[in-house]
N, C-alpha and C positions, 0 to 999 in steps of 0.2 A: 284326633289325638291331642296330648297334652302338650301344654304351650313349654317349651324348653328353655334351657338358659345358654344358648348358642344363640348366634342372628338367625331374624329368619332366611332359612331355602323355600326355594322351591324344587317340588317333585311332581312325577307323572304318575300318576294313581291308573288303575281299573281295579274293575272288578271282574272276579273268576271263582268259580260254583257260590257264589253267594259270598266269598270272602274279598277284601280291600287286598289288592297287590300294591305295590311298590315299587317303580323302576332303580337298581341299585346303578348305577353309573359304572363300578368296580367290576363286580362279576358282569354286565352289561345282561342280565336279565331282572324280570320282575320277580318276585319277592313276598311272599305271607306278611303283612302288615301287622307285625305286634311292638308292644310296648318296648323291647327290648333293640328291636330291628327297628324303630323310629331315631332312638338314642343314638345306633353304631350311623344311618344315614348322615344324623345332624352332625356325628365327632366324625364323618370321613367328610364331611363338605367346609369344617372346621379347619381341618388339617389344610384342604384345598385351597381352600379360599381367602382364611386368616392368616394361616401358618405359611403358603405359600410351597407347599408339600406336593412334588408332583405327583400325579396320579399316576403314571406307569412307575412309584417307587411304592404306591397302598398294595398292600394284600389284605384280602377279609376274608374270614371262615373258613383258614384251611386247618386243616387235621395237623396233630404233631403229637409224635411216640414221647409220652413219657414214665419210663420202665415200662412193663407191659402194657400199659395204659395207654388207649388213643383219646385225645384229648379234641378240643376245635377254641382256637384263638380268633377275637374278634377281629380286631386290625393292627397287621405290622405297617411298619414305615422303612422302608429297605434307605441303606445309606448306596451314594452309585458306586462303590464297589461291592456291594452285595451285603455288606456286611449289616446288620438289622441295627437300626435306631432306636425305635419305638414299639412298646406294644401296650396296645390300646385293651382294658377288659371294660364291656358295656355291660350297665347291668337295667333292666325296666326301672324307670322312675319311682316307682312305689318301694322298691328294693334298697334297704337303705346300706350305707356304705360302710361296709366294720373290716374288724381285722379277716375276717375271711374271705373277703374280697381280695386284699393285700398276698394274703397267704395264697391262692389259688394262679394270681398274677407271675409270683415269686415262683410256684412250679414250674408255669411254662416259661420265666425266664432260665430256671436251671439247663435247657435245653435249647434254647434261643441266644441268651447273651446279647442283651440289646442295653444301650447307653442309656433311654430314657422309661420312662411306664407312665403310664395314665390309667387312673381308674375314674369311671364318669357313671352317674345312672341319671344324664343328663341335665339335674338341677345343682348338683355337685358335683366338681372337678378335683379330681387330685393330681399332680406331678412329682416325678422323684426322678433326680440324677442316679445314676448306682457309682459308686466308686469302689470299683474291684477293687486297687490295692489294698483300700482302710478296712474292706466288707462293710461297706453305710450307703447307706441311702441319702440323701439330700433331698429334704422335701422344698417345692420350689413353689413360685407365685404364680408362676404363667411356662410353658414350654416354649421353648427358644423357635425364634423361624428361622425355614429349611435354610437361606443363606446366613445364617448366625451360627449354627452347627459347627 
C-alpha cells in the first residue's frame, strides 16, 4: 500500500480467498484491504496514538439516518459524556479533496453535531472547528489533543 502522511503503524495483515485483510483494532476484526480502509487505519492510530484519543471513545463505520437516506461515517470521536467530537471522512489517496468532500462531511454533521471534522485522503489533511453560534467553520492547522479539548 501507499506510503501515507501519518507516522508509520504497524498492522496484522492475512490473507483470505486471495485478498489482503487487515486487522482494524476498533471493530476488533479483519478487514478487506483497500485504499480507502488503509487511510481510515492510519487516521484512527493517528487519533490514538498522536492525538491521544482513547480508543473506547473511536467508532468506525456505523450507519446513520440522514432523511430517508442511510448513510456509513468513517470515524467518530465520542466526547466521555457522549456527546460527539470528531468526525473523521476518509477518502482513497488517489481521491482528491474538493468541496464535495466538505459537502458530504457537512450532511452527516447535520445529524451528528460534532465540535470538530476532519477530512483526510491520507496525503492531505483538513481540520475545522464548527461554531454553531456564527454558522462558520474554522479551518485549523492541526486538531487539538484529546486533553486540550
Amino acid at each position: 500500500m501507499q506510503k501515507l502522511n501519518f507516522p508509520d503503524y504497524s498492522f496484522r495483515f492475512k490473507n483470505s480467498e486471495n485478498k489482503t485483510a487487515v486487522f482494524d483494532e476498533i471493530r476488533k476484526k479483519f478487514v478487506i484491504l483497500t485504499p480507502e480502509e488503509w487511510v481510515r487505519l492510519h487516521t484512527v492510530q493517528f487519533l490514538m496514538k498522536v492525538k491521544q484519543y482513547p480508543k473506547s471513545h473511536i467508532n468506525v463505520e456505523k450507519q446513520l439516518k440522514l432523511g430517508k437516506m442511510t448513510k456509513r461515517y468513517d470515524v467518530v470521536v465520542y466526547k466521555p459524556n457522549g456527546e460527539i467530537q470528531l468526525i473523521v471522512e476518509c477518502k482513497a489517496p488517489s481521491i482528491k479533496i474538493s468541496q464535495t468532500t466538505f459537502d458530504q462531511i457537512a450532511r452527516y454533521n447535520m445529524s451528528l453535531d460534532a465540535t470538530y471534522l476532519m477530512v483526510t485522503n491520507g496525503l492531505e489533511h483538513y481540520y475545522c472547528r464548527l461554531d454553531y453560534a456564527e454558522e462558520k467553520y474554522h479551518f485549523l492547522q492541526d486538531l487539538p489533543e484529546y486533553l486540550n479539548l
